[in-house]
C-alpha positions, 0 to 999 in steps of 0.5 A: 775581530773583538779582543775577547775572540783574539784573546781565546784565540791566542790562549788556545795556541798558547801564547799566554803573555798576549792573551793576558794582555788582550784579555784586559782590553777585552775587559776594557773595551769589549761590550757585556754580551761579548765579556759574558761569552768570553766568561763561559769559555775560559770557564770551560777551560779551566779558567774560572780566575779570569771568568769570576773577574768577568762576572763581578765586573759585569755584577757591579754594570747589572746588580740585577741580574741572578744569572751573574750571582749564581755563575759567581756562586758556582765559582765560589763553590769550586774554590771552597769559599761556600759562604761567599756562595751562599751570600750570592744564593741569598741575593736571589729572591724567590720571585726570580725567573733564575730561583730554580736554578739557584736552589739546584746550586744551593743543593749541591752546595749544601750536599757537599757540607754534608747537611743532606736533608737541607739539600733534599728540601732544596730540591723538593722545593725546586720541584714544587715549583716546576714539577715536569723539569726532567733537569730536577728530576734527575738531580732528586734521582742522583741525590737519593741514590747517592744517598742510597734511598734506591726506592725513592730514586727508581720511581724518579728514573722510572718516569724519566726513561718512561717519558724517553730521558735515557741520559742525562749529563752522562749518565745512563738512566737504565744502568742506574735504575738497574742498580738501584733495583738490585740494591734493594733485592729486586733482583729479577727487575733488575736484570732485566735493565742491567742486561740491556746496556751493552757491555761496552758501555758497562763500567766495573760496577755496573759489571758488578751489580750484573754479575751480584745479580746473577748470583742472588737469583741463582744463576751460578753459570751466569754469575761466573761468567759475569765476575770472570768479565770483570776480573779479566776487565779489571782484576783489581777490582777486588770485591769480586773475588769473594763472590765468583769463588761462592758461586764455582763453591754452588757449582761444586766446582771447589778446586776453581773456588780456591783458585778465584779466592787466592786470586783475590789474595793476591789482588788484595792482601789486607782484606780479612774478609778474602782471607776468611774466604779462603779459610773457609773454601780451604776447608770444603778442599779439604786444606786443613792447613792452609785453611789455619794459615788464611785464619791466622792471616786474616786474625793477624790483620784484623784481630778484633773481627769475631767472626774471624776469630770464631773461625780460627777457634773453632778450626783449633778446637775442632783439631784439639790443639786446646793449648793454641786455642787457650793462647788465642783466647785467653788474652782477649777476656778481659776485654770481654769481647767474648759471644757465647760460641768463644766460651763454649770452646773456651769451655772445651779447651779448659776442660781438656787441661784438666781446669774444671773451675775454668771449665764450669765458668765458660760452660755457664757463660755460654748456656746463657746463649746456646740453650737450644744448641743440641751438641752445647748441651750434651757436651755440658752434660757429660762434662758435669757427669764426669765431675760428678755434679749430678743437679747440673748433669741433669738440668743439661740432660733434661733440656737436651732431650727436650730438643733431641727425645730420641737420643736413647743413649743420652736418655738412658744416662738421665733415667740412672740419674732420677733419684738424685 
């Protein structure tokens, strides 16, 4: 028996004080066939110290061979030390049987410093060179969909399962071209790959771009029994919450909408986002108090979010509590985070406190904007009217009734006013 099978032998029953030992009269005796064998199977192990040994003492026997340059590059990779890898990379010349295969290890490289187009050239140049290598097609088809670039990697998984790649290094290619359609809104090419993995071998995501595929084709029935799979599945996945209680809200299945989403609370307590959700489905319930405490909350962990902002604004304003929507508002102007909505109820707020100039201000602010906002432009009107500043009653009333004619009311206050 050579001293590397002993030497395995003895690190797999633990007896690692032999082994150290044999693995240097491995070193020194065992022939270079033996020493490389022995080098992939610590490598499997997790022992990549003792394989980056072997190859370097193996290096300096054949200073030729790429194939010991790039296993060393790989090593070098796993430790960090990228530009030890790239040094060995570099040794490889472009007339080497290995090249392919040191592009594919400078692209992972490359990918993992973050300069994802040098390792897309990387690849696209080991394709150029072996064009029918599904090995290559896959790696190009995992880079662009991790970089996001669905469209390109559908056409490289689709020729790949077309010529009966299904998996490859563990990766179901049907689930990713799945994904991949549904990441771009092709959603009804997408159920159809997506539904054909069983669900046993669905991870949460895959459950995930299911059930977010039922729900944009309307399928709410579907949609919720894919999130309800999911949540039973794996409950802390939180981003399916939102989305199961919208597709019960399409199903007018409200109570069950508020349920889901303060399940995604409860889950999830520093996501603003669910908090919005739940205001808003509180809202639909009917809660109007417990829509104001699910604003607050989710302004409270987020105070810059202007949608949420807008939200709890408008649920002041629309319950006349203008002195909570003045505290809420008034501190922020100076930042001049304002759009134009937030001043058009800063605008109502100020004039219910009796601040006209305030008033006038937020209403000029928000025209730039809601110029073609009907309910905007009747409120501005009969704020100036109350005034008595006729000019700007009129210029609001005019384009009002431009947008609304048949509002007779209103156009009878216009025609009062034409001698102005």
């Amino acid at each position: 028996m050579s001293y590397s099978k002993t030497a395995l032998d003895q690190l797999e029953s633990g007896q690692l004080k032999d082994f150290e030992k044999t693995y240097q009269q491995a070193l020194d005796h065992d022939s270079s066939d033996m020493l490389y064998s022995l080098a992939e199977e610590l490598y499997s192990l997790g022992f990549s110290n003792y394989s980056q040994t072997i190859y370097e003492k193996l290096l300096k026997q054949f200073p030729d061979d790429d194939t010991l340059k790039i296993n060393l590059a790989e090593l070098a990779i796993d430790q960090d030390h990228d530009d030890h890898a790239l040094n060995y990379l570099s040794q490889v010349s472009s007339q080497s049987p290995d090249y392919v295969r040191s592009l594919m290890v400078s692209a992972d490289l490359y990918q993992t410093q973050g300069l994802f187009d040098v390792s897309e050239q990387k690849l696209l140049e080991a394709q150029r060179i072996d064009p029918e290598e599904p090995v290559i097609q896959f790696a190009l088809a995992e880079f662009y969909f991790n970089s996001r670039n669905y469209r390109k990697a559908i056409n490289l998984y689709l020729h790949l399962i077309k010529s009966g790649t299904l998996e490859m290094s563990a990766v179901n290619l049907v689930e990713r071209l799945g994904v991949s359609y549904a990441e771009i809104g092709k959603f009804e090419q997408a159920v159809g790959y997506l539904e054909q993995i069983k669900p046993v071998h669905m991870n949460s995501d895959v459950k995930f771009e299911l059930a977010f595929t039922y729900f944009n084709l309307k399928d709410y029935q579907k949609a919720v029994k894919a999130f309800t799979d999911l949540r039973d599945s794996d409950p802390q996945y939180s981003s399916l919450y939102p989305y199961l209680a919208d597709a019960y809200v399409e199903l007018k299945r409200t109570d069950d909408a508020l349920k889901a989403i303060q399940e995604g609370i409860s889950i999830d307590q520093f996501n603003e986002k669910i908090w919005q959700k739940a205001g808003q489905i509180a809202t639909m319930a009917g809660e109007d108090d417990l829509a104001l405490e699910y604003f607050q909350k989710g302004h409270e962990i987020a105070p810059d979010d202007v949608e949420l902002l807008n939200l709890l604004s408008d649920w002041y304003v629309e319950h006349e509590r203008y002195d909570d929507n003045l505290k809420l508002l008034e501190p922020l102007e100076a930042d001049h985070v304002f759009d134009a909505h937030l001043a058009y109820n800063l605008a109502l707020s100020y004039q219910d406190a009796g601040n006209y100039k305030a008033a006038a201000h937020h209403y000029e602010l928000a025209n730039h904007e809601l110029n073609d906002n009907p309910e905007f432009l009747k409120h501005a009107a009969l704020f100036y009217r109350e005034n008595g500043r006729v000019k700007e009653e009129r210029t609001y009333l005019k384009r009002y009734l431009e947008l609304v004619p048949n509002d007779l009311e209103m156009a009878s206050l216009y025609d009062e006013e034409q001698d102005y």
